[in-house]
BALOBA-1460 file (C-alpha; in Angstrom, 3 decimals):
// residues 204
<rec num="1" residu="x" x="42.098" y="107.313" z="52.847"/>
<rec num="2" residu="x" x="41.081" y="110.277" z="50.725"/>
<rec num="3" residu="x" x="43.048" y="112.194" z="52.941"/>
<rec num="4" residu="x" x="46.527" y="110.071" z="52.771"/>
<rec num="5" residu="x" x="46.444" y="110.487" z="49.195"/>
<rec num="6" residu="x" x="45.857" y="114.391" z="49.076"/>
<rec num="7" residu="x" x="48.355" y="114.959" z="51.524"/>
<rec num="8" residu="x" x="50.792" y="112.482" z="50.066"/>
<rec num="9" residu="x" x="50.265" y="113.938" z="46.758"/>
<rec num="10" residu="x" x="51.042" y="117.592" z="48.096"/>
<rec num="11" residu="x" x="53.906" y="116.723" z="49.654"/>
<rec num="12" residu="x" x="55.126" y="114.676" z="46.205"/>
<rec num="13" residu="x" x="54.774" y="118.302" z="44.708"/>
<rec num="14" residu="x" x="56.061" y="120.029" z="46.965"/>
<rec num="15" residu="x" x="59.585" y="118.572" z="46.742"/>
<rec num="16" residu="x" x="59.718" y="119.106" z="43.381"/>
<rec num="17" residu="x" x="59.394" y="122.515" z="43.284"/>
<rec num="18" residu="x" x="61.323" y="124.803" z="45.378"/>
<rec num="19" residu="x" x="64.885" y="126.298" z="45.739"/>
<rec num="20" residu="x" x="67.457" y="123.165" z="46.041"/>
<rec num="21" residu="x" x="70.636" y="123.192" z="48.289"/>
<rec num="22" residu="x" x="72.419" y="119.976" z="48.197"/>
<rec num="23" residu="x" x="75.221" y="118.456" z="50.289"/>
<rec num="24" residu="x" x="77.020" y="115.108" z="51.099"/>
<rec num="25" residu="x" x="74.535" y="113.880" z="52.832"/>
<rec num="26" residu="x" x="71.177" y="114.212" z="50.682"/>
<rec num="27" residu="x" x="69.342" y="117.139" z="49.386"/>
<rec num="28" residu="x" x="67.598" y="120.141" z="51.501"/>
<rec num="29" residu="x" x="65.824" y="123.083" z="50.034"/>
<rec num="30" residu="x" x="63.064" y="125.432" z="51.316"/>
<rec num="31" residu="x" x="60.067" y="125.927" z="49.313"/>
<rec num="32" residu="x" x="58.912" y="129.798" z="48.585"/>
<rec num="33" residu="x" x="56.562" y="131.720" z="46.555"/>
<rec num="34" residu="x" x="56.590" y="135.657" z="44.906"/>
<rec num="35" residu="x" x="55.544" y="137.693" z="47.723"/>
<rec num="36" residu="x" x="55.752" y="135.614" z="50.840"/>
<rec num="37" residu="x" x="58.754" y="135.960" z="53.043"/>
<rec num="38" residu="x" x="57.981" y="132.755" z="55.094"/>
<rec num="39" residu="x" x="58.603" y="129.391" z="53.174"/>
<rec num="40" residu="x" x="56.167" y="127.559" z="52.745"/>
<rec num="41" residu="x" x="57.652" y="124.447" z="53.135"/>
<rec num="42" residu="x" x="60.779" y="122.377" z="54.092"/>
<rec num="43" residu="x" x="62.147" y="119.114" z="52.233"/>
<rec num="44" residu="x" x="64.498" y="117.179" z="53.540"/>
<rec num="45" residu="x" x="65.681" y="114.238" z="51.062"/>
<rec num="46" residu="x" x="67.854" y="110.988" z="51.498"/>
<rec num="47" residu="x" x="67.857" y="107.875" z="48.772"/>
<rec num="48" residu="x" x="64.204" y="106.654" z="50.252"/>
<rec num="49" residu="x" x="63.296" y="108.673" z="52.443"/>
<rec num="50" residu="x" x="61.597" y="112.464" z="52.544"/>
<rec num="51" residu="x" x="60.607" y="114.612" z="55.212"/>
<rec num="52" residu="x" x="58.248" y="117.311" z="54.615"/>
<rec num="53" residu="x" x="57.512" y="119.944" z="56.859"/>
<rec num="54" residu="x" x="54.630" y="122.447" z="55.448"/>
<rec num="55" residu="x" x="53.913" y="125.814" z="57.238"/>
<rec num="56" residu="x" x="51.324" y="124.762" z="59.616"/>
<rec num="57" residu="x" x="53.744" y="122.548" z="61.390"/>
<rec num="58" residu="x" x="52.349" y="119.355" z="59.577"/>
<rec num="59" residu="x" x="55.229" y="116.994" z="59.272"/>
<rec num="60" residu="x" x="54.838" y="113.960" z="56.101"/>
<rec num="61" residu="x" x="57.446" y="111.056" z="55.821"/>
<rec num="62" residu="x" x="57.795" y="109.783" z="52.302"/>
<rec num="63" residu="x" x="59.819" y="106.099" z="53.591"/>
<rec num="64" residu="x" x="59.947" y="104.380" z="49.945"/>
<rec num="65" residu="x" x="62.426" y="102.395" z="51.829"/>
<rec num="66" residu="x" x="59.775" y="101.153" z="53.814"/>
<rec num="67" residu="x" x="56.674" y="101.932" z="51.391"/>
<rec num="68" residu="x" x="54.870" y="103.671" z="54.065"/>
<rec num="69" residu="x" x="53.524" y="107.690" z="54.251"/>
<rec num="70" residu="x" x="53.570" y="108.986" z="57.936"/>
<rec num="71" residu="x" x="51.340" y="112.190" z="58.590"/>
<rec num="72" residu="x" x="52.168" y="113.625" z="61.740"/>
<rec num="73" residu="x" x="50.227" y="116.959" z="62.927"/>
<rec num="74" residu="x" x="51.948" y="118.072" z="66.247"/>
<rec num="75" residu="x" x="49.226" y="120.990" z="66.581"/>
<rec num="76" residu="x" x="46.602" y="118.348" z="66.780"/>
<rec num="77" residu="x" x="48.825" y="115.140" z="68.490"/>
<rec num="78" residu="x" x="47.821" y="113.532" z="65.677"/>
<rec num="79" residu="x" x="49.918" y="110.746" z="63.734"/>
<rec num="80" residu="x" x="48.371" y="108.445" z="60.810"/>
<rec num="81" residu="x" x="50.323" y="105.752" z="58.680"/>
<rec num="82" residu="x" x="49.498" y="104.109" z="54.691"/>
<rec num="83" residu="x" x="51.333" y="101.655" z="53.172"/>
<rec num="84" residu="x" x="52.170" y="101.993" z="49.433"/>
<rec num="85" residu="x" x="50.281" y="98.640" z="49.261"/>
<rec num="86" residu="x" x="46.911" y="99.760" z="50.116"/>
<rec num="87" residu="x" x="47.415" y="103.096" z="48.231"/>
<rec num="88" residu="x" x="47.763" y="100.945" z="45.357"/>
<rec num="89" residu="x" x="45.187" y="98.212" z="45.665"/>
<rec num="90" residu="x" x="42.855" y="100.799" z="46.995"/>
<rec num="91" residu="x" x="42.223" y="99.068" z="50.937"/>
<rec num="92" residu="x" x="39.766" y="101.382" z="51.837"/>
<rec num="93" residu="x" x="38.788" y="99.349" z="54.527"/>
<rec num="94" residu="x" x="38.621" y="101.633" z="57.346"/>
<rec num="95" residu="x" x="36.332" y="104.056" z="55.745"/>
<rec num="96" residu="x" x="32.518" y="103.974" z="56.714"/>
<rec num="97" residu="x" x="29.799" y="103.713" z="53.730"/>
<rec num="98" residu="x" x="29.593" y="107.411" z="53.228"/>
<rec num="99" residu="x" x="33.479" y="108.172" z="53.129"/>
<rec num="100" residu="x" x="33.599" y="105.058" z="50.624"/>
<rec num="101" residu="x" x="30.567" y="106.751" z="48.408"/>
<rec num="102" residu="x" x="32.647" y="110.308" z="48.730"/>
<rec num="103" residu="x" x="35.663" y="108.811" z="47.528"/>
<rec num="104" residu="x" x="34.511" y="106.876" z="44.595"/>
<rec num="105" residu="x" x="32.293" y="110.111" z="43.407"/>
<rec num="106" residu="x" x="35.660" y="112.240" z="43.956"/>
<rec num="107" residu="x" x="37.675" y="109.918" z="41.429"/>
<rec num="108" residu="x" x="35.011" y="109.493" z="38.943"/>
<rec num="109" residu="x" x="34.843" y="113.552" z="38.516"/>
<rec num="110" residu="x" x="38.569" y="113.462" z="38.602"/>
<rec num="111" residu="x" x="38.424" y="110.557" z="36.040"/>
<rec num="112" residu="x" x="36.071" y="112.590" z="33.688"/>
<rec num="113" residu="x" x="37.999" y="115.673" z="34.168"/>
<rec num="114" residu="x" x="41.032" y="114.316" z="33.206"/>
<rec num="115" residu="x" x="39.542" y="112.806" z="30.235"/>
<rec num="116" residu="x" x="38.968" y="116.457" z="28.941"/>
<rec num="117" residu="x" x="42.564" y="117.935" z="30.050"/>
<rec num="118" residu="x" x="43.617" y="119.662" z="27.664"/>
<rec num="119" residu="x" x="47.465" y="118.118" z="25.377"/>
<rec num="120" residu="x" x="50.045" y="119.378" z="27.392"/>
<rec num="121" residu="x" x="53.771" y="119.884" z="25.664"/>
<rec num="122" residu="x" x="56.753" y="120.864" z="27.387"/>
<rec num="123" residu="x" x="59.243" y="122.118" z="24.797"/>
<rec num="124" residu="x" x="63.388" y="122.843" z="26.284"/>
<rec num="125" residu="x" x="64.728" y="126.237" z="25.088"/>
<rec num="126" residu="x" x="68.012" y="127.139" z="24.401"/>
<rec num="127" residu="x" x="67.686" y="129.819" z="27.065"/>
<rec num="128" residu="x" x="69.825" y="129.902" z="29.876"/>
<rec num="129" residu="x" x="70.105" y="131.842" z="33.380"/>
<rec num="130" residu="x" x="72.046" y="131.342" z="36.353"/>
<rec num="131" residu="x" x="69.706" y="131.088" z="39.509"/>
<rec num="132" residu="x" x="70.668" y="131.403" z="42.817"/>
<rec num="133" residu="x" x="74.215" y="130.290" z="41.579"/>
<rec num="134" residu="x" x="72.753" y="126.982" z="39.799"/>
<rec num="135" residu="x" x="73.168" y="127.329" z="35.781"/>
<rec num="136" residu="x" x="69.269" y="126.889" z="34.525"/>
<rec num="137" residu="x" x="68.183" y="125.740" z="31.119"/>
<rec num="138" residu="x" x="64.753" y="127.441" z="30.084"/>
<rec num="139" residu="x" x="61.538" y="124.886" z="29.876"/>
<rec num="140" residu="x" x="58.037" y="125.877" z="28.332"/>
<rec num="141" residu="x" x="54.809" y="124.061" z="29.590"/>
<rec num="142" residu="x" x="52.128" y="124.447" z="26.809"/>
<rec num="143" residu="x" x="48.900" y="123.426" z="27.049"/>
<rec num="144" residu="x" x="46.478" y="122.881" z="24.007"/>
<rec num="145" residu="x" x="50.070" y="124.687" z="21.827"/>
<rec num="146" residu="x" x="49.348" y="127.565" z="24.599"/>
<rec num="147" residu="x" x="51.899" y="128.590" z="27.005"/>
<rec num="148" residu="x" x="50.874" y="128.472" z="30.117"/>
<rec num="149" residu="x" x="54.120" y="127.777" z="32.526"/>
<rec num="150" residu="x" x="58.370" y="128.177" z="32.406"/>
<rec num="151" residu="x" x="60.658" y="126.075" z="34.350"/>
<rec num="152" residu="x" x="63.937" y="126.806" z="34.963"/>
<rec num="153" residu="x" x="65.965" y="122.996" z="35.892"/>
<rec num="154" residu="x" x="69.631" y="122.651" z="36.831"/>
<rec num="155" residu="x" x="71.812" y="120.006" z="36.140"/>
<rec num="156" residu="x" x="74.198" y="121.331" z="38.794"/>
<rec num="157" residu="x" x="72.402" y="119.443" z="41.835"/>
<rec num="158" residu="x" x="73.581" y="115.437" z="41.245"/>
<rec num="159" residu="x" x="71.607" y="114.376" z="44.352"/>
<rec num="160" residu="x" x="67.992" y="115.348" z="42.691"/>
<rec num="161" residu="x" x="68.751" y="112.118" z="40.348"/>
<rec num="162" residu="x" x="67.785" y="109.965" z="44.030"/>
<rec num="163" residu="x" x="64.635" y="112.381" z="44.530"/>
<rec num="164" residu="x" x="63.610" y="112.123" z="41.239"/>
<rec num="165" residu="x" x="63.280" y="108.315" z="41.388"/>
<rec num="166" residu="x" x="61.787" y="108.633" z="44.470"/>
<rec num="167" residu="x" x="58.620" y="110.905" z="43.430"/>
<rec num="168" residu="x" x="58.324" y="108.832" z="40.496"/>
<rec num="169" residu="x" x="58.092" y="105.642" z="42.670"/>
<rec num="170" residu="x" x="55.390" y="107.335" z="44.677"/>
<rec num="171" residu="x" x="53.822" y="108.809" z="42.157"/>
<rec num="172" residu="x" x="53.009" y="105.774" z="40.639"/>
<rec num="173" residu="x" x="51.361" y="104.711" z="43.230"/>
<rec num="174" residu="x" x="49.345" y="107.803" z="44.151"/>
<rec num="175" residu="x" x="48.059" y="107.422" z="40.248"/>
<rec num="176" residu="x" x="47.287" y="103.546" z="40.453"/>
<rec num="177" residu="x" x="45.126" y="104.662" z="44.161"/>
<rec num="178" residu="x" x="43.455" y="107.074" z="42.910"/>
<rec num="179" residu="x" x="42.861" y="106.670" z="39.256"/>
<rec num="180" residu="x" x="44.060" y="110.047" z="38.286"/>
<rec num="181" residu="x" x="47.343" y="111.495" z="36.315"/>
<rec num="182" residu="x" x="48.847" y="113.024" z="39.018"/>
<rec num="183" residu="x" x="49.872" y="117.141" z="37.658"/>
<rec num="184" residu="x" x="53.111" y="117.188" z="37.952"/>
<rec num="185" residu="x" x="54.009" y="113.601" z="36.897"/>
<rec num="186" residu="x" x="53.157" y="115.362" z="33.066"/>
<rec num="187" residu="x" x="56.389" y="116.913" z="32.796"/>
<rec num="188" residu="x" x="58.418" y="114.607" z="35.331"/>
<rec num="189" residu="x" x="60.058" y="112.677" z="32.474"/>
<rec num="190" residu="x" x="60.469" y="115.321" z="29.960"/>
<rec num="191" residu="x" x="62.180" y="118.143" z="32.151"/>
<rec num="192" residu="x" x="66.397" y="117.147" z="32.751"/>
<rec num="193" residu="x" x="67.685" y="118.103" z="36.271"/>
<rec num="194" residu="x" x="65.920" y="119.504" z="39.326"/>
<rec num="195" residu="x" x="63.195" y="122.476" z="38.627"/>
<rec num="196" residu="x" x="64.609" y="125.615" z="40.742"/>
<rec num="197" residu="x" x="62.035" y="127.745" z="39.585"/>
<rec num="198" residu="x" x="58.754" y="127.484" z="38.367"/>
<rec num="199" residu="x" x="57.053" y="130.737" z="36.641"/>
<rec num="200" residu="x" x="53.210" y="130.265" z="35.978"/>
<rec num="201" residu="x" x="49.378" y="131.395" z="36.700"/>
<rec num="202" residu="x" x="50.636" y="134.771" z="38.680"/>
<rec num="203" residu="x" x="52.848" y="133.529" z="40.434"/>
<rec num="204" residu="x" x="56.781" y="132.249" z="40.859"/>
């Protein structure tokens, strides 16, 4: 189950961060990082639905239409399914003793790490830059009054309104599962539009 959740919660951050294309139809964008020429990943987004394809061919279905996370691994013919249900009331079920034991010690560090994070603050600038051709307004992550992170969010891309509700939906979840504020659900509510680029701990 530990596993559902991790990869869930990846792919959750991973479509909201990234470079954002957006059509009739829903919202595309490829994922990439300073200094790597190969995305690493590729969202696809319609009103409940996401499809996730990370660089190792791993393919993740976000259906909040259907409140269900598919995890399909072609490399491995694997495919594994969790509904939003037992994320939440935490069905571990199918786990043996030891995974159980595993798990629970895993969310009681994350519990008591959590419990020492530090304030975090996200303050909006009145900075402005236009990034590939989406008008950006400047946003500064502080932690502890310390900045630590800048992201740049559009208001250009009308279909991220669908994605956003989306995350949050699963995000929810993913928190109520596992116990744990889930990173990126910090600044969720206080950044406007989609995040086109993120600028923070070396990297962009």
């Amino acid at each position: 189950m530990r596993r559902f959740a991790v990869a869930a919660a990846s792919a959750l951050l991973t479509v909201f961060i990234g470079l954002a294309c957006a059509d009739a139809q829903g919202l595309y964008f490829e994922v990439t990082r300073s200094g790597k020429d190969v995305p690493s990943a590729k969202v696809s987004h319609m009103p409940g639905m996401a499809r996730v394809v990370i660089r190792s061919g791993q393919v993740i279905l976000l259906r909040v239409d259907k409140k269900l996370v598919d995890i399909l691994n072609p490399g491995r013919k694997t495919y594994n399914e969790i509904t939003f249900d037992e994320l939440q009331n935490k069905q571990f079920a199918s786990l043996s003793p030891n995974q159980r034991r595993v798990l629970q010690e895993h969310m009681e560090r994350n519990k008591k790490r959590n419990e020492k994070n530090a304030k975090i603050d996200i303050d909006k600038t009145s900075e402005t830059k236009n990034i590939e051709g989406f008008n950006c307004t400047k946003y500064v992550v502080k932690r502890d009054d310390k900045p630590v992170a800048t992201i740049w969010a559009t208001n250009d891309i009308k279909d991220a309104d669908d994605l956003r509700s989306d995350v949050k939906k699963v995000l929810d979840r993913l928190e109520s599962a596992s116990g744990e504020k889930q990173p990126y659900s910090e600044w969720l509510d206080k950044v406007d539009g989609f995040p086109v680029e993120i600028e923070g701990h070396g990297s962009t």
